[in-house]
C-alpha positions as CSV (number, residue, x, y, z in Angstrom):
1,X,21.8,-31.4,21.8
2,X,23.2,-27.7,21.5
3,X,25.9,-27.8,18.5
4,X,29.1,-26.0,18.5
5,X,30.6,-24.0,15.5
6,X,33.9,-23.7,14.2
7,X,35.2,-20.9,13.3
8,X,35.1,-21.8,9.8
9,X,31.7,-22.8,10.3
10,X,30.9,-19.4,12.0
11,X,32.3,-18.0,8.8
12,X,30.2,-19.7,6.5
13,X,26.8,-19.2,8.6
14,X,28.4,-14.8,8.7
15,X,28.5,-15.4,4.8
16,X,24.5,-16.4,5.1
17,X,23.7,-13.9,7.6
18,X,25.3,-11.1,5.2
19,X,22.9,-12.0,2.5
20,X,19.9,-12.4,4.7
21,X,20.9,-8.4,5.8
22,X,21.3,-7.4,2.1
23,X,18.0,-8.5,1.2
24,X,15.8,-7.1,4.9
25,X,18.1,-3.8,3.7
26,X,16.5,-4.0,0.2
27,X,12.6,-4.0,1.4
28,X,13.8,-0.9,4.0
29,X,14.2,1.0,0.6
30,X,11.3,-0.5,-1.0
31,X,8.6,-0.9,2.0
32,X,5.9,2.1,1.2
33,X,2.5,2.3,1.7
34,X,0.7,1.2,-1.4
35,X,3.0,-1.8,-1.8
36,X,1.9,-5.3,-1.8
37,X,3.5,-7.9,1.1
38,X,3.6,-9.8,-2.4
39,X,6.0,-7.5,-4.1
40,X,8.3,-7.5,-1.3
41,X,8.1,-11.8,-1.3
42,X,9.1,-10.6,-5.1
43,X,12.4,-9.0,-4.1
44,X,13.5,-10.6,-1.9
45,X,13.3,-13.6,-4.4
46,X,14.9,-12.0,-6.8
47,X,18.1,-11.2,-4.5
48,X,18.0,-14.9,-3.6
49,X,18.5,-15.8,-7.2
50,X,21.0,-13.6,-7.7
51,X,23.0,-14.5,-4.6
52,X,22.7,-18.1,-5.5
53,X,21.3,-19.0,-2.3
54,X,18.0,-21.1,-1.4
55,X,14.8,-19.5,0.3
56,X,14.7,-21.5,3.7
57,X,11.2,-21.2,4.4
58,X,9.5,-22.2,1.1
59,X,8.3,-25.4,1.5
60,X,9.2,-25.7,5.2
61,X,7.0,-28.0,7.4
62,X,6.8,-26.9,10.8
63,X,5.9,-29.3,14.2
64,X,2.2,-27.2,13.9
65,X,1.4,-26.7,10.3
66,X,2.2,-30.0,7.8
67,X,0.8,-27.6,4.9
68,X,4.6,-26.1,3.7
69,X,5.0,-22.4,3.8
70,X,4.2,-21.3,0.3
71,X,6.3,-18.3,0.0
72,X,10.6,-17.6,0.2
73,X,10.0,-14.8,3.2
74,X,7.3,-13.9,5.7
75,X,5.6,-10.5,6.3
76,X,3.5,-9.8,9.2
77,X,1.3,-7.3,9.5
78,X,0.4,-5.4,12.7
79,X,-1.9,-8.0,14.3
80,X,0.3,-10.4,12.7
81,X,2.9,-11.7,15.0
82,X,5.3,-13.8,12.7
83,X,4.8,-16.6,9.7
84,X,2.0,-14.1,7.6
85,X,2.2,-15.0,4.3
86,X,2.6,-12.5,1.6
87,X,0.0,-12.1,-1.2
88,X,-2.1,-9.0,-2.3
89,X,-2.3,-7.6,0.9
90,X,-1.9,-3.5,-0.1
91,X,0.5,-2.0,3.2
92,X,-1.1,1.0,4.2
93,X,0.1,4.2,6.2
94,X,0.6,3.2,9.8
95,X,1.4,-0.2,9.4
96,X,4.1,-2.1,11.5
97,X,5.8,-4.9,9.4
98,X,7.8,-7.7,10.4
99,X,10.1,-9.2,7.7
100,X,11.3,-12.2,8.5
101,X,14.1,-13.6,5.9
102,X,16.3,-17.0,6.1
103,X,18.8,-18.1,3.5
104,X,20.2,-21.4,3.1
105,X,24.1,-21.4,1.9
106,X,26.5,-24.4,1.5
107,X,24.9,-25.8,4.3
108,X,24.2,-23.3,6.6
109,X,21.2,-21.2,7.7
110,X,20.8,-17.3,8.1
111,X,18.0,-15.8,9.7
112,X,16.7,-12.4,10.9
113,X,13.3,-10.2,10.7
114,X,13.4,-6.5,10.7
115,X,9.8,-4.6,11.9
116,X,9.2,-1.1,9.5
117,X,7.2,1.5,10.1
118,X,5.6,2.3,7.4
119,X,4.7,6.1,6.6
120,X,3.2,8.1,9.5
121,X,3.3,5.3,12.8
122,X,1.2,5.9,15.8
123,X,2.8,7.0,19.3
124,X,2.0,3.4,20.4
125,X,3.6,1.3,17.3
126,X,6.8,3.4,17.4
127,X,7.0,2.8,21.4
128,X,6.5,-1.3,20.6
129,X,9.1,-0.8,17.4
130,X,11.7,1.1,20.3
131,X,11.2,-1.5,22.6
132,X,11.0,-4.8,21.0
133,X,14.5,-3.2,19.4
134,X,15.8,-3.0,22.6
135,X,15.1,-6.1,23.5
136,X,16.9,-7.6,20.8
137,X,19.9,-5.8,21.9
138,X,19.9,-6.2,25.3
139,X,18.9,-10.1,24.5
140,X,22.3,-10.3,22.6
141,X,24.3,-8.8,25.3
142,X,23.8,-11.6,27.3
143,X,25.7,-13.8,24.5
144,X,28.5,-14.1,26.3
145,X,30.6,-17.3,27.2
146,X,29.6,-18.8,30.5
147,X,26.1,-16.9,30.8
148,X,23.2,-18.8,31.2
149,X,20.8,-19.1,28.6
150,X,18.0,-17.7,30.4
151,X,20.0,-14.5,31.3
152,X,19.0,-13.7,27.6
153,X,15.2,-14.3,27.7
154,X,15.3,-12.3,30.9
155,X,16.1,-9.4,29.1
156,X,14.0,-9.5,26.6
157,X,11.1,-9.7,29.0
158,X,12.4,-7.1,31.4
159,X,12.6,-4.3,28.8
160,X,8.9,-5.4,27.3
161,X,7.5,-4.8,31.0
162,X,9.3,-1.6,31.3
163,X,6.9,0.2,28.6
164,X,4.0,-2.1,29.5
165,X,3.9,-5.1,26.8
166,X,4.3,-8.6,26.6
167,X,6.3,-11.3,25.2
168,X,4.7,-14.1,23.3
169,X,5.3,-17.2,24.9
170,X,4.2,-19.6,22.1
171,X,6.8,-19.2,20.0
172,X,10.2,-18.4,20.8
173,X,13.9,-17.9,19.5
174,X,16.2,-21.1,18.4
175,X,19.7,-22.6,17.7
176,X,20.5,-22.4,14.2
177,X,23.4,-24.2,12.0
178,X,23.2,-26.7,9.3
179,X,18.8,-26.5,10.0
180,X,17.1,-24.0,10.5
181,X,15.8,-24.8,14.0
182,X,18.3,-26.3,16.1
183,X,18.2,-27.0,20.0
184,X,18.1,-24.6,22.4
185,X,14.8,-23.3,22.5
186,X,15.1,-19.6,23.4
187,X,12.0,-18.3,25.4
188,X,11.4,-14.6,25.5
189,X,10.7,-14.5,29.5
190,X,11.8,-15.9,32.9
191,X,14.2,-15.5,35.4
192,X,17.7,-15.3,34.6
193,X,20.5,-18.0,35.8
194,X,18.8,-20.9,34.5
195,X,19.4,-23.3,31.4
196,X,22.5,-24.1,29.5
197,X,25.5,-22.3,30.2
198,X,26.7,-20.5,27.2
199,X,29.8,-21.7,25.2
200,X,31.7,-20.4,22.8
201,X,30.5,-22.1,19.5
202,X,26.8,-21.7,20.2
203,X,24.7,-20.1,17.5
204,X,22.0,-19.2,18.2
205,X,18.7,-16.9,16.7
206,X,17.4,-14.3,19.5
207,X,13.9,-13.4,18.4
208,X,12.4,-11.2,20.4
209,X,8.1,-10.9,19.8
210,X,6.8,-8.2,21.9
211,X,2.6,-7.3,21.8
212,X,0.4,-4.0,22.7
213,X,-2.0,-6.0,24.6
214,X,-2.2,-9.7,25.6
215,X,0.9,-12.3,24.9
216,X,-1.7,-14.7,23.7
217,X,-1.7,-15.9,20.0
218,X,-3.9,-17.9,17.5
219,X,-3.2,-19.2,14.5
220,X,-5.3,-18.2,11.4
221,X,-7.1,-20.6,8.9
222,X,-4.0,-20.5,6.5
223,X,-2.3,-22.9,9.2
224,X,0.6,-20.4,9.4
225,X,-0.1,-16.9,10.2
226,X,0.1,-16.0,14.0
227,X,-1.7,-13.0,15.4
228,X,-2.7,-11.8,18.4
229,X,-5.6,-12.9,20.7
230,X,-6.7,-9.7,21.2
231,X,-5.6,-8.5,17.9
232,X,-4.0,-5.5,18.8
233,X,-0.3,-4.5,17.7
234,X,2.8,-7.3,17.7
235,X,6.0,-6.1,16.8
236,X,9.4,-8.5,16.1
237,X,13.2,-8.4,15.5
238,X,15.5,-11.4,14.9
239,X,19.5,-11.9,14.6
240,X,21.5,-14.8,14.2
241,X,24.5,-14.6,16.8
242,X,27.6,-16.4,17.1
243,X,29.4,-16.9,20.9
244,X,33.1,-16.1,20.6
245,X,36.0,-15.3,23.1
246,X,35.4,-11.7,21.9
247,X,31.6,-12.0,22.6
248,X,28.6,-11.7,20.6
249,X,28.8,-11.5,16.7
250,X,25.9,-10.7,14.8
251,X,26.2,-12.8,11.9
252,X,23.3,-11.3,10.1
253,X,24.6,-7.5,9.9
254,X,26.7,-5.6,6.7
């Protein structure tokens, strides 16, 4: 069952969705080769505290893994499609890092992830970055009242075929509200006029996950990290979105 916000609820969840940006704006200014994915868990921890609002992945059981996340953010890197776990793990010039951040606030969820290139970024990672970018956008301009879901997911595929990439089909965008993963189910590709028509209320988490080579994923030994089958580059954005009259508002944006 999709759930519909009110606008008071819309302003809670943009009061979440602030936070969450604070914080993914933090680790831009931190982020450096030579930093740890540990020190960024560190910060964005700290912020947490000091906004008063709970990490909403730490401890988190997902539908795959019944081992809870360990850590309040996760941090991806190259290879790494989503759910890495931070730890000692030294960033290095080159690297493409996905953040991924959710907040928990009076009873409402934020969540985004931000990809940064760190230092000097092939000609390949900085095509992925510009595209999988893109496709965020171009996914939330479809999140418009009386749209179909899938006019979003078409998007998102669309633009990663134009450069040449793929979309990881395994795991996909969601609704979002009082949990963190609410019905629908957003899939990154298929053909547009299909699904749930959109209504104003809807909130929903457009996640694009675009890869260099093959769409195909594994999960690693820790029970959460997700990389690619052929390990080469993945790259990933994320926004929370609210459906109004007025059209899409990002609700995890400053």
């Amino acid at each position: 069952m999709i759930i519909c916000k009110s606008a008071s609820e819309i302003e809670l969840m943009k009061k979440a969705g602030e936070i969450v940006a604070e914080i993914l704006l933090k680790i831009e200014q931190v982020i450096e080769p030579g930093t740890t994915t540990g020190y960024l868990n560190k910060v964005a921890e700290k912020m947490m505290v000091s906004k008063n609002v709970a990490a909403a992945f730490k401890g988190y059981k997902s539908r795959i893994s019944k081992k809870p996340y360990p850590s309040s953010i996760c941090v991806s890197v190259n290879e790494e499609v989503v759910h890495g776990i931070p730890g000692n793990r030294i960033l290095k010039d080159g690297d493409l890092v996905s953040v991924d951040v959710g907040v928990k606030l009076k009873q409402f969820y934020g969540d985004a992830a931000r990809s940064f290139k760190v230092g000097n970024t092939s000609k390949v990672a900085n095509k992925l970055w510009e595209a999988t970018y893109s496709a965020l956008n171009l996914g939330i301009s479809k999140c418009v009242e009386g749209n179909r879901l899938s006019d979003i997911s078409n998007q998102i595929e669309k633009r990663a075929i134009a450069d040449g990439f793929s979309v990881v089909k395994d795991f996909v965008g969601h609704g979002i509200g009082k949990s963190m993963h609410e019905d629908p189910q957003i899939l990154n590709y298929g053909p547009p006029g299909h699904g749930p028509v959109l209504k104003r209320g809807m909130t929903l988490a457009i996640e694009p996950m675009l890869t260099e080579g093959t769409g195909d994923v594994e999960i690693l030994d820790d029970m959460w990290t997700v990389v690619t089958g052929d390990r080469k580059l993945s790259c990933h954005f994320e926004d929370t979105v609210a459906i109004t009259e007025d059209g899409p508002l990002i609700l995890t944006m400053i």
